[in-house]
C-alpha positions as CSV (number, residue, x, y, z in Angstrom):
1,X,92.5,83.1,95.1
2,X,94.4,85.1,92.1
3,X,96.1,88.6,92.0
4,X,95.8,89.4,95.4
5,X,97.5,92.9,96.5
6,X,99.7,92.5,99.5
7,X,102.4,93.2,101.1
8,X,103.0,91.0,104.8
9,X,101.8,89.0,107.1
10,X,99.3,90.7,109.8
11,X,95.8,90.9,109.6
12,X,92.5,93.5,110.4
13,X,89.5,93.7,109.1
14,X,87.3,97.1,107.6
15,X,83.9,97.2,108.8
16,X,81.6,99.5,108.1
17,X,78.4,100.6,109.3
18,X,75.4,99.6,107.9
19,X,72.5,100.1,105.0
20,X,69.3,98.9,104.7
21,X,68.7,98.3,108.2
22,X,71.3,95.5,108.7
23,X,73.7,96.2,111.4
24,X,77.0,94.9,112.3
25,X,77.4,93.2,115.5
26,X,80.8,92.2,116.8
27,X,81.6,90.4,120.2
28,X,85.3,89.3,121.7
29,X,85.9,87.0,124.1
30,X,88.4,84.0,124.9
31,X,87.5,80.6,123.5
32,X,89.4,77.4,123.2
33,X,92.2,79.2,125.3
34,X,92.6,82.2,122.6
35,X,90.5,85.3,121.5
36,X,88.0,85.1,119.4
37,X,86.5,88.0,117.5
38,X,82.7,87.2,116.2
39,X,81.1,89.4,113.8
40,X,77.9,89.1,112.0
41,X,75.4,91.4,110.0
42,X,71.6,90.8,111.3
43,X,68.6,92.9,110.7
44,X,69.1,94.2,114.4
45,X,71.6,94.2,117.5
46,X,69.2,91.9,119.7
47,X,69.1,88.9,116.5
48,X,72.9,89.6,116.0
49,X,74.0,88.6,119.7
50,X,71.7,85.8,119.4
51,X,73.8,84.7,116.5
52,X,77.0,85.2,118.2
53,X,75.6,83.3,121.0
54,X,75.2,80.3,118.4
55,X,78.4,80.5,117.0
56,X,80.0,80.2,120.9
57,X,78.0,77.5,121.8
58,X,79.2,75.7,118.4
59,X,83.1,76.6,119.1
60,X,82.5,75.4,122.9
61,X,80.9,71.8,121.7
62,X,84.1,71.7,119.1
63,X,86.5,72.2,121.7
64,X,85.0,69.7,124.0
65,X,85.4,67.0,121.5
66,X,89.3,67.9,120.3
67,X,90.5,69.3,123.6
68,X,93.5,66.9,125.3
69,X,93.0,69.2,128.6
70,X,89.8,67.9,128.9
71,X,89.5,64.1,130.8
72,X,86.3,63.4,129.6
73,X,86.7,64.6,125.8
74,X,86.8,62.0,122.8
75,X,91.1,62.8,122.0
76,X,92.0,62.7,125.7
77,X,90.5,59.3,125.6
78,X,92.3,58.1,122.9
79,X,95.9,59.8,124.3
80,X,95.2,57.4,127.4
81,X,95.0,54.2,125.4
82,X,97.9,54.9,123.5
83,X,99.5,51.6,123.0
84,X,96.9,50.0,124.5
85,X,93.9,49.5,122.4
86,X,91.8,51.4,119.2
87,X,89.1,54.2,120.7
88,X,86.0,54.2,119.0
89,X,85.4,58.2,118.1
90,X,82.6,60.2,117.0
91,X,82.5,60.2,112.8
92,X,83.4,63.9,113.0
93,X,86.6,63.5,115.1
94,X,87.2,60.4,112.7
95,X,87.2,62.9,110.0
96,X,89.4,65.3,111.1
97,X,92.0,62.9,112.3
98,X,92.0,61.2,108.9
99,X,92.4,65.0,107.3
100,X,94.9,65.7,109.2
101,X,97.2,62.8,108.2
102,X,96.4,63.5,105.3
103,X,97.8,67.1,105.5
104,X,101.1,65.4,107.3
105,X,101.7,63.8,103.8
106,X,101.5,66.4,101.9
107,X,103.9,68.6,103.7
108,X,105.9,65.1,104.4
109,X,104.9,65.4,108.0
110,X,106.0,69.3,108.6
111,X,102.6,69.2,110.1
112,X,101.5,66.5,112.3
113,X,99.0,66.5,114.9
114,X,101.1,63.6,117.0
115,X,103.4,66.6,117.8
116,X,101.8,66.3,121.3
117,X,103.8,63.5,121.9
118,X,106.7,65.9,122.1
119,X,108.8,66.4,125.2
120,X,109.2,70.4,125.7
121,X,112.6,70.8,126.2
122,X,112.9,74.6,124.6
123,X,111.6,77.3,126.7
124,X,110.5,80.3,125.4
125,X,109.9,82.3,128.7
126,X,113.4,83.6,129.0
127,X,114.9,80.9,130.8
128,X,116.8,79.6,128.3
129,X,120.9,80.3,128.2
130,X,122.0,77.1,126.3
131,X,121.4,74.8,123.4
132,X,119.9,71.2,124.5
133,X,122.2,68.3,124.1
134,X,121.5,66.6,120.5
135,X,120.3,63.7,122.8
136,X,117.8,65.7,124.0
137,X,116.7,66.9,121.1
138,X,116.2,63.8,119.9
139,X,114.7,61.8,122.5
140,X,112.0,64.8,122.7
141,X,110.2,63.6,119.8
142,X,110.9,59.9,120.1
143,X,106.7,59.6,120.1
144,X,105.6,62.0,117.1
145,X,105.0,60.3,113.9
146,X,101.9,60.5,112.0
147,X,102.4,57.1,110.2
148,X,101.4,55.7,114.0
149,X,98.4,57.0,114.2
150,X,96.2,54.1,113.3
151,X,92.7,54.4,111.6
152,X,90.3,52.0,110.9
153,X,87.2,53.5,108.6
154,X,84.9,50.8,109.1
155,X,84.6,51.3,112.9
156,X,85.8,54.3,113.3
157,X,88.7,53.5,115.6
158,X,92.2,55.2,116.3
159,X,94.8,53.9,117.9
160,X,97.8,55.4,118.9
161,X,100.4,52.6,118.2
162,X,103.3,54.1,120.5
163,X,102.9,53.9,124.7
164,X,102.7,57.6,125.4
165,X,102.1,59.1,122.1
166,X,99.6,61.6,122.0
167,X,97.3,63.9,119.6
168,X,96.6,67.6,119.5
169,X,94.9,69.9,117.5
170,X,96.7,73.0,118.3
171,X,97.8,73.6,114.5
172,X,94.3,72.9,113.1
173,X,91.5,73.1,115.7
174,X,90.7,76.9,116.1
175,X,90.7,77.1,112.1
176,X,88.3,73.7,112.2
177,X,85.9,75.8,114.7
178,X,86.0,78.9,112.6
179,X,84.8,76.3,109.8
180,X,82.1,74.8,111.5
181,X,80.8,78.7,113.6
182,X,80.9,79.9,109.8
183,X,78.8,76.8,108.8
184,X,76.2,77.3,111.7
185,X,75.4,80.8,110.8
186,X,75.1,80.0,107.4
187,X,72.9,77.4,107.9
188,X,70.8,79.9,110.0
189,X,70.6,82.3,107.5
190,X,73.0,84.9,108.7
191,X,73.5,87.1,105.5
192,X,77.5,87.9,106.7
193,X,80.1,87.7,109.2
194,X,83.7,87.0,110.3
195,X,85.0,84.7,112.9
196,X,88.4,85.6,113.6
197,X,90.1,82.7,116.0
198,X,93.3,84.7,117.0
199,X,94.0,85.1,113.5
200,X,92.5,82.4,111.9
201,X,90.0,84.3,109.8
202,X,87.1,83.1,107.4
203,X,84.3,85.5,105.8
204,X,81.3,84.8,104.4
205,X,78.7,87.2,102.3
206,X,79.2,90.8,102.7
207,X,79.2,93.9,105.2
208,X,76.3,95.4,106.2
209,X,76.5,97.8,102.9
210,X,76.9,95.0,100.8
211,X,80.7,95.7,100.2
212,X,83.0,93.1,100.8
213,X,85.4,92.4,103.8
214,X,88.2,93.8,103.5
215,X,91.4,92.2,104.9
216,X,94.7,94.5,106.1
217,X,97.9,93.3,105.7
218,X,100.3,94.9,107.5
219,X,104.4,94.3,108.2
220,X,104.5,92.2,111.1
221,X,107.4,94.6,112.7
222,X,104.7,97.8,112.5
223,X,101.4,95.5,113.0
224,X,99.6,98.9,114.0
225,X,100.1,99.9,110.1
226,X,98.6,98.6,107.4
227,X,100.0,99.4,104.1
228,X,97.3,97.5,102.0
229,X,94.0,96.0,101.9
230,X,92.4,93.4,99.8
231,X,88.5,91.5,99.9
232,X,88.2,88.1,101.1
233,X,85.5,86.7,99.4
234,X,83.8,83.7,100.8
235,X,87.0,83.1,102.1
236,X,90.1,82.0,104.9
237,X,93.4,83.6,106.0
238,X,95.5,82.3,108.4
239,X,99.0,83.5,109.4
240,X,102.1,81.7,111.7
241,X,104.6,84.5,113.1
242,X,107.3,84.3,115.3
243,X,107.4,87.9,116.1
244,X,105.9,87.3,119.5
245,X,107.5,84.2,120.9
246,X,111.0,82.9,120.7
247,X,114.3,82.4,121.5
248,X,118.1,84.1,121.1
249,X,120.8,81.7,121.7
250,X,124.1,82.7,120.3
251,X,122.7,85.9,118.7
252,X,120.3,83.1,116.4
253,X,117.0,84.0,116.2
254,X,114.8,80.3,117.2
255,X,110.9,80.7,116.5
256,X,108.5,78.6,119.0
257,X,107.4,76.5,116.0
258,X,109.0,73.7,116.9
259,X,110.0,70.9,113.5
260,X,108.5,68.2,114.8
261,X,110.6,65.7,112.5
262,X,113.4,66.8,114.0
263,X,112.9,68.5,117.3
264,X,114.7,71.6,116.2
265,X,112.9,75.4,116.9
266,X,112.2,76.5,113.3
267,X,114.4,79.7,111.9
268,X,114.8,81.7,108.7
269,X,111.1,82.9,108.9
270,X,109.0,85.9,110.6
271,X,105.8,85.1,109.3
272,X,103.6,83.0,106.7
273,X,100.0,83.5,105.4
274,X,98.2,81.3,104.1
275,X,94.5,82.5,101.8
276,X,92.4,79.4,100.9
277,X,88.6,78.2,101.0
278,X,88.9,76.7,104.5
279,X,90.0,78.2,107.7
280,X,91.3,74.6,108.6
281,X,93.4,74.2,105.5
282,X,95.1,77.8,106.4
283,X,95.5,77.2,110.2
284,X,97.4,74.1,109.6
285,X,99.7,74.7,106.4
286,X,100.5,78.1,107.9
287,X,102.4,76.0,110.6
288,X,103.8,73.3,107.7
289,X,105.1,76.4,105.5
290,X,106.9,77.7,108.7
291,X,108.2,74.5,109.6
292,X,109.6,73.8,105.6
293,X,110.8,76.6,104.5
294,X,110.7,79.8,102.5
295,X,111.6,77.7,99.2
296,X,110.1,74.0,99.8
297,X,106.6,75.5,101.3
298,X,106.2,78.0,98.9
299,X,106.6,74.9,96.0
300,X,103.9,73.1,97.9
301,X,101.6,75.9,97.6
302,X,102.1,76.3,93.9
303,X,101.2,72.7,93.4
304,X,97.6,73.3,95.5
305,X,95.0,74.8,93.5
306,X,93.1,77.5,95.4
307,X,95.8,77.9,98.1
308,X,97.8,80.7,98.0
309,X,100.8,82.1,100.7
310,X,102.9,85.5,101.5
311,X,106.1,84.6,103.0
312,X,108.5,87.4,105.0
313,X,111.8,86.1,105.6
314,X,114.2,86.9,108.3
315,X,115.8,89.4,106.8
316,X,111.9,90.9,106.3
317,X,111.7,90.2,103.0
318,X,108.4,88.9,101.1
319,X,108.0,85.9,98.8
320,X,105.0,84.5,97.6
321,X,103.2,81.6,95.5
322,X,102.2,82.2,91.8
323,X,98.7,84.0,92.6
324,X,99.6,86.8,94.5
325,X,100.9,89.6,92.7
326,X,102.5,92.2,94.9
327,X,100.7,96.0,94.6
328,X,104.2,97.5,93.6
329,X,102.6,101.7,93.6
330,X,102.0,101.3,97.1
């Protein structure tokens, strides 16, 4: 995506009404723990619900496979043999275990879905009045390496090579369902529409006047304001924050995002967004960008074609990869 206008990090959508007889039907409810906002443009209200209804069920069945709150899912069963023994998975939670170590590399393990394994020391309810001990710290993510996560493609195993490691996919799993709602609808001839997974947003055809979405970005300290808009064609935005939870400890600012290389809170950054094809891609190298840095995370995305990122600092102010040229008459 090239010579996008913006400015931060928040998202909204534009909608219009529509033309033609197409309508635009939106519904919000909580899925997979978070809110979901579906939208889609049908010939009527009645169809449109239907296709929302769709798009649920999809997002219910993905959650049932990757959820490690659920006993009886695919991931919890292979958290329980950790150490143990290879699970035999489904070929799509194969996949998307094998894409995300993939992603790990790349960002030299910023992002890693072993991160479960962590113990959660930091508290970000208030209750906090003192560093942990470096011991802590360190002992907290003993378990999380990505390089342990064993796969074998030929029968579509994983094992978990540490006792009491475990997986999660709560960097990459509401973008993955976003994918795969987006892909259901599509397949079922819905002409347009936006799921929005707490903001992990991905588009697809147009509004109900045939104009495209239209994405507000807005400065995460005034997220009631937007100060630009730009279309997302055909496309994903996904953005990390710490604006809503964190710590101050010794007048330092600690985001929730917690490194887990090192098992230190993330700092330095308010807010990343990442724009690329897949909601997936976005929902997990939003977290990696936080977790590296304004300077190595924006490299990364420079050397990813079709991946772009807006970064705003601590200090609120905005950096971005080589695509995005800022809208300076605004």
């Amino acid at each position: 995506m090239k010579s996008l206008c913006v400015l931060s990090c928040c998202l909204a959508i534009l909608m219009s009404h529509g033309q033609e007889g197409n309508v635009t039907v939106k519904k919000t409810l909580k899925l997979m723990g978070s809110r979901f906002e579906i939208t889609v443009v049908a010939p009527n209200e009645e169809i449109g619900y239907i296709n929302i209804d769709e798009a649920v069920s999809e997002i219910e069945r993905i959650e049932k496979l990757i959820s490690s709150w659920d006993d009886d899912s695919e991931t919890s069963k292979v958290n329980r043999n950790a150490g143990i023994v290879p699970v035999k998975v489904s070929p799509e939670l194969f996949n998307l275990i094998e894409r995300s170590k993939k992603i790990s590399e790349i960002t030299d393990g910023a992002f890693d879905i072993s991160y479960a394994s962590m113990d959660h020391i930091w508290k970000f309810d208030g209750s906090m009045d003192k560093m942990p001990s470096e011991q802590q710290i360190k002992q907290s993510v003993a378990k999380v390496g990505h390089s342990n996560i064993i796969l074998d493609q030929k029968e579509k195993t994983v094992f978990l090579k540490e006792p009491g490691m475990r997986i999660g996919f709560g960097a990459i799993g509401k973008g993955y369902a976003a994918d795969k709602a987006k892909e259901l609808l599509i397949s079922k001839q819905v002409k347009g529409g936006i799921i929005n997974a707490s903001g992990d947003l991905t588009t697809w055809g147009t509004k109900s006047t045939g104009e495209k979405w239209l994405v507000g970005i807005a400065n995460p300290l005034s997220k009631d304001k937007v100060f630009s808009w730009l279309p997302v064609v055909e496309s994903s935005v996904a953005t990390s924050g710490n604006y809503e939870k964190y710590l101050m400890l010794n007048g330092k600012k600690y985001s929730h995002i917690i490194d887990p290389r090192t098992g230190y809170p993330t700092t330095g950054i308010h807010s990343v967004t990442i724009f690329a094809k897949q909601a997936e891609l976005c929902d997990a190298l939003a977290t990696a960008v936080f977790i590296m840095g304004k300077d190595t995370g924006i490299h990364l995305i420079n050397q990813m074609d079709g991946v772009e990122v807006v970064v705003v600092d601590s200090e609120n102010k905005i950096h971005r990869s080589s695509g995005i040229i800022f809208d300076t008459n605004q």
